[in-house]
C-alpha positions as CSV (number, residue, x, y, z in Angstrom):
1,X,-12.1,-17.4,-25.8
2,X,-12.9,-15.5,-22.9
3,X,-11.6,-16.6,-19.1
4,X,-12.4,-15.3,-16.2
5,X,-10.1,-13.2,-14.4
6,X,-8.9,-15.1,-12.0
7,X,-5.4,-15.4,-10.5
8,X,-3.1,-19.0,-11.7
9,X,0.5,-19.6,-9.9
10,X,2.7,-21.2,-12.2
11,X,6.0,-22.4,-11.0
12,X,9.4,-21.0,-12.7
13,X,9.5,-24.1,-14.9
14,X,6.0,-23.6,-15.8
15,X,6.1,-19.8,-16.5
16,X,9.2,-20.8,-18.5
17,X,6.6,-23.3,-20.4
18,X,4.4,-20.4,-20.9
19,X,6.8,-18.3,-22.4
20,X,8.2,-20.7,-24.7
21,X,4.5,-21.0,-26.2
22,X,3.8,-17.1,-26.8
23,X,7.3,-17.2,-28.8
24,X,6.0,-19.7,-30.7
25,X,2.1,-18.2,-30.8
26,X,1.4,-17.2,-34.8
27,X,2.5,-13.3,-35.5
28,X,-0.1,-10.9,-34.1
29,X,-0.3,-7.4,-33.4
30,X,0.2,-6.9,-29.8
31,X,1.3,-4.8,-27.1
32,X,3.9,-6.0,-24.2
33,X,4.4,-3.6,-21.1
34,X,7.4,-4.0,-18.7
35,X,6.6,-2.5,-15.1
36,X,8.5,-1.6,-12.3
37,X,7.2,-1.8,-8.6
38,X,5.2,1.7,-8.0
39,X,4.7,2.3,-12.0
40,X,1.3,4.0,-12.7
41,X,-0.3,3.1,-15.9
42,X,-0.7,6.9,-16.4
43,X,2.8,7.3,-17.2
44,X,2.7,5.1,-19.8
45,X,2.7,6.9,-23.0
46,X,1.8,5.6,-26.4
47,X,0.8,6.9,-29.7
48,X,-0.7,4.5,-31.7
49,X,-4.2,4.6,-31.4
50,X,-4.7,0.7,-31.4
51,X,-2.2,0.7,-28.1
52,X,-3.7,3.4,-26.7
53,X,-7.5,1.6,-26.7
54,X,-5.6,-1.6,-25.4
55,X,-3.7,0.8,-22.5
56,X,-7.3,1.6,-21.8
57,X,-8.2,-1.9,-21.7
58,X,-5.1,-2.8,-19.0
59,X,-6.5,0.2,-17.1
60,X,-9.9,-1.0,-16.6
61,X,-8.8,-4.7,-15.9
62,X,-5.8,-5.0,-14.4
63,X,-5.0,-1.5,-12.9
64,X,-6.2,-2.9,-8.8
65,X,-3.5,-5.7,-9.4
66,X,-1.0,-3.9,-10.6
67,X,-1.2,-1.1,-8.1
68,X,-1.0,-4.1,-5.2
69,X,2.0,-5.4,-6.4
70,X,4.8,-4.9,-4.8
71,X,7.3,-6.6,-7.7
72,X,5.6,-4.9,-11.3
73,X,4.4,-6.6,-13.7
74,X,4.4,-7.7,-17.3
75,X,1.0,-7.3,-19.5
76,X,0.6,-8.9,-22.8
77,X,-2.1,-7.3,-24.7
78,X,-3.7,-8.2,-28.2
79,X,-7.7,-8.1,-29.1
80,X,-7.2,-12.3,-28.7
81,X,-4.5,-12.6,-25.8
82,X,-4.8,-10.9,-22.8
83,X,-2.1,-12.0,-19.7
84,X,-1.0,-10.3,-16.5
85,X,2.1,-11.4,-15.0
86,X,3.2,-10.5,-11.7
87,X,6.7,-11.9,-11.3
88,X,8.2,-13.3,-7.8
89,X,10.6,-10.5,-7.4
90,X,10.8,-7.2,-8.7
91,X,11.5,-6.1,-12.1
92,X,14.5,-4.0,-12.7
93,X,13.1,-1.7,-15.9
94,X,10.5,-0.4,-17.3
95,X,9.9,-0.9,-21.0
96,X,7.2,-1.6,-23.6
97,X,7.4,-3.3,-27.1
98,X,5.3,-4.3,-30.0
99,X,4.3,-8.0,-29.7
100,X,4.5,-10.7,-27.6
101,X,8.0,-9.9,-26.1
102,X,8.9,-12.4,-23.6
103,X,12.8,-11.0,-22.5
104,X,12.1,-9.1,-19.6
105,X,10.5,-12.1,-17.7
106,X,13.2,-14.2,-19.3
107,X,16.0,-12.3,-17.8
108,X,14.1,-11.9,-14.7
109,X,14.0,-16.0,-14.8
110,X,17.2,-16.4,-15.2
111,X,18.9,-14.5,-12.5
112,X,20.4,-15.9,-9.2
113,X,19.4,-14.2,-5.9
114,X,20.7,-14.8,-2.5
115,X,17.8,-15.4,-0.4
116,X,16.9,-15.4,3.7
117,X,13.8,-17.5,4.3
118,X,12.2,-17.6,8.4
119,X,9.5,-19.7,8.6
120,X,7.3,-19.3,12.2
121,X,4.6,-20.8,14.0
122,X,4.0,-20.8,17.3
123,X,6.2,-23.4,18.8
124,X,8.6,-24.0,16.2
125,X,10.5,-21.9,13.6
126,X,13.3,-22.9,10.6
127,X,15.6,-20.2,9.4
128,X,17.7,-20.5,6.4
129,X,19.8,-18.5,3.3
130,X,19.4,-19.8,0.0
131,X,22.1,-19.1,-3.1
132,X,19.7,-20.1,-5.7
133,X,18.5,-23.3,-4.9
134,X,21.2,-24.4,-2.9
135,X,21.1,-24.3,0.8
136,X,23.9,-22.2,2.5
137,X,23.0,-22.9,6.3
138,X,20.0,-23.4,7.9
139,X,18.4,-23.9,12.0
140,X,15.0,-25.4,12.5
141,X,14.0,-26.0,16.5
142,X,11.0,-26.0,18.3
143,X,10.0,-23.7,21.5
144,X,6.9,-24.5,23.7
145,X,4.0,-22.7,23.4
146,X,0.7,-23.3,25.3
147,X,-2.3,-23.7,23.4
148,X,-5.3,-21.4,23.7
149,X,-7.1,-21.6,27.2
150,X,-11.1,-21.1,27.4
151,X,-11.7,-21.3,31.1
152,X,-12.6,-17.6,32.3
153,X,-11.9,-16.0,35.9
154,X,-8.3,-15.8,37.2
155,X,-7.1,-19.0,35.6
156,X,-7.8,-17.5,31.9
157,X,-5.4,-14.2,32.7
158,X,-2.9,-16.4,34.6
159,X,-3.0,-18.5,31.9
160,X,-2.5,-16.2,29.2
161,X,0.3,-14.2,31.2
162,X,2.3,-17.5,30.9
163,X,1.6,-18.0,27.2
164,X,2.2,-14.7,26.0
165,X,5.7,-14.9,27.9
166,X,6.4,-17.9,26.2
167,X,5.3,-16.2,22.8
168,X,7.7,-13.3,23.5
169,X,10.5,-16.1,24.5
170,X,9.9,-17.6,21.1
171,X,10.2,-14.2,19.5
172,X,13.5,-14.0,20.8
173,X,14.8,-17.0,20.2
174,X,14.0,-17.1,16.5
175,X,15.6,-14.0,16.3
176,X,18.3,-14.5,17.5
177,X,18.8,-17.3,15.1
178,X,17.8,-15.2,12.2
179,X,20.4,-13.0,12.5
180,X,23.2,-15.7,13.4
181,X,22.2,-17.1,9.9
182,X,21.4,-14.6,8.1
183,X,23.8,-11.6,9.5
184,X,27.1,-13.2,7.7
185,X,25.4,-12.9,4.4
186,X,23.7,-9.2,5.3
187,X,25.5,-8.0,2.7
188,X,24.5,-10.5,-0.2
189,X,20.9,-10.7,0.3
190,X,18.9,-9.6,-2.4
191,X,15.1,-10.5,-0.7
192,X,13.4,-11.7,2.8
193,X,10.7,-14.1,2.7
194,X,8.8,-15.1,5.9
195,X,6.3,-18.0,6.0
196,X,3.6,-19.0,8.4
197,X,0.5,-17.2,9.8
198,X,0.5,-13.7,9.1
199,X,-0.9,-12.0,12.4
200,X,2.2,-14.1,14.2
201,X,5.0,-12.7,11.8
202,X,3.4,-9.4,12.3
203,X,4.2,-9.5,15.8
204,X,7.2,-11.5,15.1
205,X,8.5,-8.6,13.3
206,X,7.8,-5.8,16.1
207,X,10.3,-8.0,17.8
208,X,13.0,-9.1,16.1
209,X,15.5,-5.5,15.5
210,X,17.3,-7.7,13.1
211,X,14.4,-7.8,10.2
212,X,13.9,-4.2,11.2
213,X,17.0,-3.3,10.2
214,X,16.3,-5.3,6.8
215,X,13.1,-4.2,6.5
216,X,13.5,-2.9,2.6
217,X,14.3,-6.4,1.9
218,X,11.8,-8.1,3.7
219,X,8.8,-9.4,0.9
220,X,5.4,-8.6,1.3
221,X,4.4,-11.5,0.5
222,X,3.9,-14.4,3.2
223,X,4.8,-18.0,1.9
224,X,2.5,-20.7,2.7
225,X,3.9,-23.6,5.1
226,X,2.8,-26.0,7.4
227,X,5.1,-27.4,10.1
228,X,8.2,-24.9,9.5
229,X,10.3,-28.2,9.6
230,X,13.9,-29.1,7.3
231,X,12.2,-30.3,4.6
232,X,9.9,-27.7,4.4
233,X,12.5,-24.9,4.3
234,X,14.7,-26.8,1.6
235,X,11.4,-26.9,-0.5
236,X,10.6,-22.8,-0.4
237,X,12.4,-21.7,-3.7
238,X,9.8,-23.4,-5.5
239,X,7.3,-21.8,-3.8
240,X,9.2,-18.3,-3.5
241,X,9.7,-18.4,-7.4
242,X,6.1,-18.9,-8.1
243,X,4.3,-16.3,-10.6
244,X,0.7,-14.9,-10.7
245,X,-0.6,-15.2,-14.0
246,X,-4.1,-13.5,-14.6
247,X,-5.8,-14.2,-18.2
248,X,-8.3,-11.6,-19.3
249,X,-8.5,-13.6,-22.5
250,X,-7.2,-16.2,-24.4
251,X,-7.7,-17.8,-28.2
252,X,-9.3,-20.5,-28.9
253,X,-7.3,-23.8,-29.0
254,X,-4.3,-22.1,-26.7
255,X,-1.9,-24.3,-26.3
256,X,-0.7,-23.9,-23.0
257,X,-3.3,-25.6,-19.9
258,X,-3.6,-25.0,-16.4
259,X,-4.4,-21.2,-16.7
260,X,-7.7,-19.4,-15.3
């Protein structure tokens, strides 16, 4: 059965799910490939001619994704089961197997990573570090921002004057915070996850020396969040630990639901 090719985030219980079933999928001959952030396809070299067609294959549908993500992958190829995984952080190796070989994501799964987490909107922002799941130490407050003015004349620039000061006020004080929290475990954190509106961290960023300085830690990736309030925050590893699962194609009566 064909799907269409479109993108399914599965939660580390549910990837786990996943897994579990193509262990337990009937024997078939397949391909697995193991990918490390920055790893072209081209260097991928096979000799059978059946894994070659099937490289060709990955090339034509997955090779855009895979050359966006910024933690690898792991495709699992077969003329009847084609998956794309992109994982929440990045894989550590390279590799590629005959069959459906599930380790790499398994060991990926079942590693513990020291995370910062600084979730940001204008007028409030919640900063925490997270040993797994459990929460080490955390600050959420709130800063006043003005809301957007539409008058025009001298009032709109007055206006705005006042709001981007307290925007740049904010930006300070959320810093400053992040690194209080985060600068005692500098050394033990593994990734950096922001949350909120993207143009805002962007700018949030061009402030904050702090993040700068971890910059090669900081993800890509922007977690979605509402209010950054408490519970919010203590919710995030779920979120952080969701996977993108892409199926090109699955068999008829798969057993596992919920993808494409």
């Amino acid at each position: 059965m064909s799907t269409t090719a479109r993108g399914t985030w599965l939660s580390k219980r549910r990837l786990e799910s996943l897994l579990d079933t193509l262990d337990v999928v009937p024997p078939l001959e397949a391909l697995t490939l193991s990918l490390t952030p920055g790893v072209s396809l081209e260097s991928v070299h096979l000799v059978e001619p059946q894994h070659i067609q099937w490289l060709d294959e990955i090339r034509s549908f997955a090779s855009d994704r895979l050359a966006a993500s910024e933690t690898g992958a792991v495709v699992f190829w077969s003329d009847s089961l084609q998956l794309l995984v992109i994982p929440p952080f990045p894989m550590t190796n390279s590799s590629k197997s005959t069959g459906l070989d599930t380790s790499p994501l398994r060991a990926l799964m079942q590693r513990e990573f020291t995370l910062g987490v600084v979730l940001l909107r204008l007028g409030r922002y919640s900063v925490g570090v997270f040993k797994g799941d459990v929460l080490l130490t955390s600050k959420t407050d709130t800063r006043y921002v003005k809301g957007r003015h539409s008058a025009g004349g001298t009032s709109q620039r007055r206006f705005a004057r006042i709001r981007q000061k307290q925007i740049h006020e904010l930006f300070v004080k959320a810093c400053s915070v992040t690194e209080e929290r985060l600068g005692p475990y500098e050394k033990e954190i593994d990734h950096i996850f922001l949350g909120g509106e993207r143009h805002t961290l962007t700018d949030f960023l061009k402030e904050c020396p702090f993040l700068q300085r971890m910059e090669s830690r900081v993800a890509k990736r922007i977690l979605s969040v509402g209010e950054p309030r408490r519970r919010e925050l203590e919710n995030m590893p779920r979120e952080i630990w969701k996977s993108q699962v892409t199926p090109f194609k699955l068999p008829e009566g798969f057993p596992f639901q919920g993808l494409g």
